[in-house]
C-alpha positions in Angstrom: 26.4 -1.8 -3.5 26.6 -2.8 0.3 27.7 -6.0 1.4 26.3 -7.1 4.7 26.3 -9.8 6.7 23.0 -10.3 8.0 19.6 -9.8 5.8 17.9 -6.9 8.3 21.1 -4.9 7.4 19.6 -4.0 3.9 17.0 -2.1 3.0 16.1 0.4 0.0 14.6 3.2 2.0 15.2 5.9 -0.6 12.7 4.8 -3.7 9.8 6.8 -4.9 7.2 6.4 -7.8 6.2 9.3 -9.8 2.5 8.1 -10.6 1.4 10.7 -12.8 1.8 9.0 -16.0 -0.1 6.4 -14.4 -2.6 8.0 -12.6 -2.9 11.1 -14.3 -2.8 13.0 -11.1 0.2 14.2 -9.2 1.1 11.6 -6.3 4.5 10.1 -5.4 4.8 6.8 -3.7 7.4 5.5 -1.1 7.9 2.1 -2.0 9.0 0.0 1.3 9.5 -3.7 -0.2 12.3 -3.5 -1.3 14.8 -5.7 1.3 14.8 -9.2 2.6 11.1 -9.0 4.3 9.4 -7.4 1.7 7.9 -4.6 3.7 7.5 -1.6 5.8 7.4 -4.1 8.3 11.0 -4.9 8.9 11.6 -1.3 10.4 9.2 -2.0 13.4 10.2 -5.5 13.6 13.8 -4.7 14.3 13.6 -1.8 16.8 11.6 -4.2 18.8 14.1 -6.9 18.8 16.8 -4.5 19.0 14.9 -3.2 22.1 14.2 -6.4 23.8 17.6 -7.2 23.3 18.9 -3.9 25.1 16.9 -4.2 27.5 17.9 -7.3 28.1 14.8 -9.3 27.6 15.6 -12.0 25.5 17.6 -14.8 26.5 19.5 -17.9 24.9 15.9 -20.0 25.8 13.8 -17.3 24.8 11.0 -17.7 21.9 9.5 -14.8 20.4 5.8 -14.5 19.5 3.5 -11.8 18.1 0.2 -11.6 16.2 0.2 -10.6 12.9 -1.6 -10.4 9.4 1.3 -11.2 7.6 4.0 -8.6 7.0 5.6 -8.3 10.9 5.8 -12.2 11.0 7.5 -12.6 7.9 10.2 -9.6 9.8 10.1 -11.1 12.4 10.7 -14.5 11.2 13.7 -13.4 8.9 15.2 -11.7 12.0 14.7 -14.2 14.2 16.3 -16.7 11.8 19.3 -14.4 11.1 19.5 -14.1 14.8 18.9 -17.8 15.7 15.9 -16.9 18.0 12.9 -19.2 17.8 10.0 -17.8 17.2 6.0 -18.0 17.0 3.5 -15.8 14.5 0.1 -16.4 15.2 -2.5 -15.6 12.4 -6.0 -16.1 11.3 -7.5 -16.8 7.7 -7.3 -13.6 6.4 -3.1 -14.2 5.8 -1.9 -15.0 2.2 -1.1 -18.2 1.9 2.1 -17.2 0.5 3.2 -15.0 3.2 2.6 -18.1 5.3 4.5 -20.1 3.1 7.8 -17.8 3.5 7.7 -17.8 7.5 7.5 -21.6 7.8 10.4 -21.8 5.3 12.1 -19.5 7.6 12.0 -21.7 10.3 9.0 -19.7 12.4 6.3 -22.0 13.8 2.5 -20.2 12.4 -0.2 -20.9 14.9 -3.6 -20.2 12.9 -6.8 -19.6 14.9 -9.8 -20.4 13.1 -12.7 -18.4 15.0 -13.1 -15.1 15.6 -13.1 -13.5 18.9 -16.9 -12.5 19.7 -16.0 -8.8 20.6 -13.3 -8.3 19.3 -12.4 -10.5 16.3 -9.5 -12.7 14.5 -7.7 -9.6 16.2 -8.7 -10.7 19.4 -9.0 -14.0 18.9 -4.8 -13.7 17.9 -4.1 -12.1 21.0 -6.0 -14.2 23.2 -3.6 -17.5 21.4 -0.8 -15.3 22.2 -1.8 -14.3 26.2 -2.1 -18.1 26.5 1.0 -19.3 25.5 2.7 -16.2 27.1 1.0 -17.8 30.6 2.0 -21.2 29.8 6.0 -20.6 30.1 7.9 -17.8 31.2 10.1 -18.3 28.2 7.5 -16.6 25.4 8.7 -13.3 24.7 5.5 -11.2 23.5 7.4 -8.2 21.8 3.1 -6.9 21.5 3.4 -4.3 18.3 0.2 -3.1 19.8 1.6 -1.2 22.6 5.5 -1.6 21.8 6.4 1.7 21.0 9.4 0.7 18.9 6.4 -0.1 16.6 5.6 3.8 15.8 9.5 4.8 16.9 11.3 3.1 13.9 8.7 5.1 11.6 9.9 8.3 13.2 13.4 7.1 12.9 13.7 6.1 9.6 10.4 6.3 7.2 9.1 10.1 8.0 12.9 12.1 8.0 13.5 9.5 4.4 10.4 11.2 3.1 11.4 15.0 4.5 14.4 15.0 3.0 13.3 13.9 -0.3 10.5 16.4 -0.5 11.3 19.5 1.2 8.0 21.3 -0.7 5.5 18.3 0.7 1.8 19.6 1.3 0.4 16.2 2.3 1.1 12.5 3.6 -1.0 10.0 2.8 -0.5 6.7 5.5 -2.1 3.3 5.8 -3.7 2.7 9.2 -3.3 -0.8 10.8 -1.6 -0.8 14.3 -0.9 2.7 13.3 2.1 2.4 14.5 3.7 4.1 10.6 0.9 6.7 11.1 2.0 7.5 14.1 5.5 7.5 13.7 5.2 9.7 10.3 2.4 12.1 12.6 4.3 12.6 14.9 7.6 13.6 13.2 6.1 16.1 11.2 4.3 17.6 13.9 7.2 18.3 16.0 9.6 19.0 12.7 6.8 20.3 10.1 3.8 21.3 11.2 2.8 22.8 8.1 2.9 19.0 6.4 -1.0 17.6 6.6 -0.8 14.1 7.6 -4.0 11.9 6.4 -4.7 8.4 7.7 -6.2 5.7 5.1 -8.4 2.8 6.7 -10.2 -0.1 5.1 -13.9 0.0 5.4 -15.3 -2.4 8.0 -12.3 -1.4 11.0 -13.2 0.0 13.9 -10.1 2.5 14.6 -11.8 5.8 14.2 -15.3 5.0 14.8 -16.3 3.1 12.0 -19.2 0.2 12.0 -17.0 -3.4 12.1 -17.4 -5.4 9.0 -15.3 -8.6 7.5 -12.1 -7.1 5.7 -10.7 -9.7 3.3 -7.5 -7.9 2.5 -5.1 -8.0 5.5 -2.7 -5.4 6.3 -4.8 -2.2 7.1 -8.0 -1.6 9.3 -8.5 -3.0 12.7 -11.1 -4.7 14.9 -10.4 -2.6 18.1 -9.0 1.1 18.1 -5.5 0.6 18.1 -3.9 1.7 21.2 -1.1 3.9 19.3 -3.5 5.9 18.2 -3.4 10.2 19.1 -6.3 11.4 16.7 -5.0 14.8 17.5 -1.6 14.4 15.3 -3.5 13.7 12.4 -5.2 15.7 10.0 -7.9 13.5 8.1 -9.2 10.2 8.0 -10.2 8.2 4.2 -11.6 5.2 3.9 -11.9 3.0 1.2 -14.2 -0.2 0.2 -12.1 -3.1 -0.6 -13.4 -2.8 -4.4 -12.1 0.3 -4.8 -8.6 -1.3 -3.6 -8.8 -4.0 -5.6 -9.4 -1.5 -8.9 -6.5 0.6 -7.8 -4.1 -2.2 -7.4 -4.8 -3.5 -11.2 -4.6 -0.3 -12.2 -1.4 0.2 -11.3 -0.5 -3.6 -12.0 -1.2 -2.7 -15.6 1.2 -0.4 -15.3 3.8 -2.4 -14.3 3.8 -1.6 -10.8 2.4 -4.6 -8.8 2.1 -3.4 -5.1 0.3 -5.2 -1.9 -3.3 -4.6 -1.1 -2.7 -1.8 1.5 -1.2 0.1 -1.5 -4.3 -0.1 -3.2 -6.3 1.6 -0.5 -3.8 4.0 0.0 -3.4 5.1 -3.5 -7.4 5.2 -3.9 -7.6 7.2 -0.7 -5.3 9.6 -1.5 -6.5 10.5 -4.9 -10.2 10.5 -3.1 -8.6 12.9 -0.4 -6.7 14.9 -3.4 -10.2 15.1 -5.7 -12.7 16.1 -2.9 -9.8 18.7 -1.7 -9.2 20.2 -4.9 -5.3 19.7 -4.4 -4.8 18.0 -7.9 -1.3 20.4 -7.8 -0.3 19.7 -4.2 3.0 17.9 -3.5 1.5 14.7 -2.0 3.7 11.3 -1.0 1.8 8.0 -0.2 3.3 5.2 1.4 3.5 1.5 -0.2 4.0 -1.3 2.3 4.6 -3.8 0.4 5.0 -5.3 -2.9 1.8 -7.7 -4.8 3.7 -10.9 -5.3 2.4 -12.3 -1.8 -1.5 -11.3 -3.2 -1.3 -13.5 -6.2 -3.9 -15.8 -4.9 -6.4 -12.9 -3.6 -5.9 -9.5 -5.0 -4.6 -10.8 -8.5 -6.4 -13.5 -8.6 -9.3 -12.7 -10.8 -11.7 -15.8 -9.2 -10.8 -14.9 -5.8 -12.0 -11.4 -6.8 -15.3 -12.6 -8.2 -16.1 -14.7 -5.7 -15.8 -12.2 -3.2 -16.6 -8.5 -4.7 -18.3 -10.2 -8.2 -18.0 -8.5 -11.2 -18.1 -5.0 -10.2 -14.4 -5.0 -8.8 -13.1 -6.9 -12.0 -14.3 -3.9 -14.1 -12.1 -1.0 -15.8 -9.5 0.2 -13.3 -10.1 3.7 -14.7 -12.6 3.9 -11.8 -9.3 4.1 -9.4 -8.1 7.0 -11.2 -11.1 8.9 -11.2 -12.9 8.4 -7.5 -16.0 9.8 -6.5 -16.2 12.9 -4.3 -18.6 11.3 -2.0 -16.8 7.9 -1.7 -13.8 7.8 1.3 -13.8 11.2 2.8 -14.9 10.9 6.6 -13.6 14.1 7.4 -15.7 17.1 9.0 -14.1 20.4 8.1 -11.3 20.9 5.7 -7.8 20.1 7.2 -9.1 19.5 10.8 -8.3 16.7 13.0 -11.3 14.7 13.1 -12.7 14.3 17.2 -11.8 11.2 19.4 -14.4 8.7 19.3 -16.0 7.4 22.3 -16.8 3.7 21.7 -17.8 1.8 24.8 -17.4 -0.9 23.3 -13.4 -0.3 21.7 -12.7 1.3 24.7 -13.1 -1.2 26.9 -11.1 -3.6 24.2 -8.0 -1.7 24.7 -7.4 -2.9 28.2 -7.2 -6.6 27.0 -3.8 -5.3 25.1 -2.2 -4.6 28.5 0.2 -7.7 29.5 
């Protein structure tokens, strides 16, 4: 076992799930919550820092801030603790109150805002909070996981060449798409390394990033309400998308199996067996990636009133309906295996300049 001296040091990046006994179908899952953030998060979250800090950025009087749904400000937070940095996470409503919880008893200060952005959102709502403080002292340090390209670079770093090494026979990716900045990462390392791998993105119903109608998302993590900057549609292959239901089901189906994951595992796991069904690649070698773990979801995803209240009955039913998806449901892709066609929203287009500091 390694001893280290500072909690960002450790991190189990070599752990994968065999789901078929769960799932009955042939999928493998990276499981990334396994170090002292409890998600995928804390390999963006210290390149930036790390970054900033090379570049010289950050000073003794600096204070770090940066929107997020949960994950990168609990990262962020440890870091900045380990580090003695101060630091800022501004959310909106949609972040567990657990996750809270853990960055406030990591010394962060969480700044909620409590409406929505008329265009654009919480999202934009979080980064309007942020571009405020930012112009009210010079000492804010936005490290803006938007744009920061340390976001998508510590996925092609670390997370894709974990996964090519484990897998040297891997047909298909399956990745979450929030800031995209994994998708990216993951896209574009295979692309340059192994083009034969097919990389497929897996968005929540109701976000925006490739074209979609916006609609409220309950379950933070995945989906956004303007197309993420970091996005190349060009390095991926396909796009999924999944109703929050149908993530809900998947993630008590695999919690009955033992294996209680976040929220944006659900949606990836019932993406990629909707992508693996409608494909009929049952017997391809196929990885998924698993952000986090479900322990920070006990009041929403596993909380079977929460669930009622907000999906009714239908999403408390069998979760053999995660296991068995319907051929019609997710798949927003246009040919087999092609890259599906920038989207020209006037509307998201125009949101993407706001990101620009």
């Amino acid at each position: 076992m390694p001893i280290i001296k500072d909690p960002h040091l450790f991190n189990e990046q070599s752990l994968f799930v065999d789901l078929e006994g769960v799932l009955g179908r042939r999928l493998y899952l990276k499981i990334e919550g396994f170090n002292f953030a409890g998600s995928i998060k804390l390999k963006p979250a210290r390149e930036m820092v790390e970054r900033a800090e090379r570049e010289g950025s950050i000073g003794p009087d600096s204070i770090l801030v940066e929107s997020s749904s949960g994950n990168l400000g609990v990262a962020l937070s440890m870091i900045a603790a380990s580090k003695g940095y101060r630091f800022v996470c501004v959310i909106d409503p949609r972040c567990n109150p657990a996750t809270r919880q853990v960055m406030e008893s990591l010394g962060a200060q969480v700044d909620l805002v409590t409406e929505p952005d008329p265009v654009d959102g919480f999202l934009g709502a979080r980064l309007n909070h942020v571009r405020d403080l930012c112009a009210s002292d010079e000492r804010y340090i936005w490290l803006n996981q938007y744009t920061n390209p340390g976001n998508w670079g510590a996925h092609y770093r670390w997370t894709a060449p974990e996964i090519s090494q484990q897998f040297p026979e891997l047909d298909v990716l399956f990745v979450g798409a929030g800031t995209t900045g994994t998708l990216m990462g993951c896209a574009r390392y295979f692309r340059e390394h192994r083009p034969d791998v097919r990389v497929v993105a897996v968005d929540a119903a109701g976000s925006v990033s490739f074209g979609g109608e916006p609609a409220t998302r309950l379950i933070p993590g995945l989906g956004m309400s303007v197309r993420p900057p970091q996005l190349d549609e060009s390095l991926i292959d396909d796009v999924v998308i999944v109703e929050e239901p149908d993530t809900v089901r998947a993630c008590h189906r695999l919690a009955a199996c033992g294996f209680m994951l976040g929220g944006s595992t659900g949606t990836v796991v019932h993406g990629a067996l909707s992508w693996l069904a409608d494909h009929n690649a049952q017997d391809a070698t196929a990885v998924a990636i698993s952000p986090d773990l479900g322990r920070p979801y006990l009041e929403t995803v596993y909380n079977p009133d929460w669930v009622l209240d907000h999906f009714g009955a239908e999403a408390l039913a069998s979760a053999d309906a995660s296991v068995a998806p319907d051929p019609l449901s997710g798949s927003v892709s246009g040919s087999q295996l092609t890259a599906p066609a920038p989207v020209a929203d006037p509307v998201a287009t125009a949101s993407l300049r706001s990101f620009v500091q």
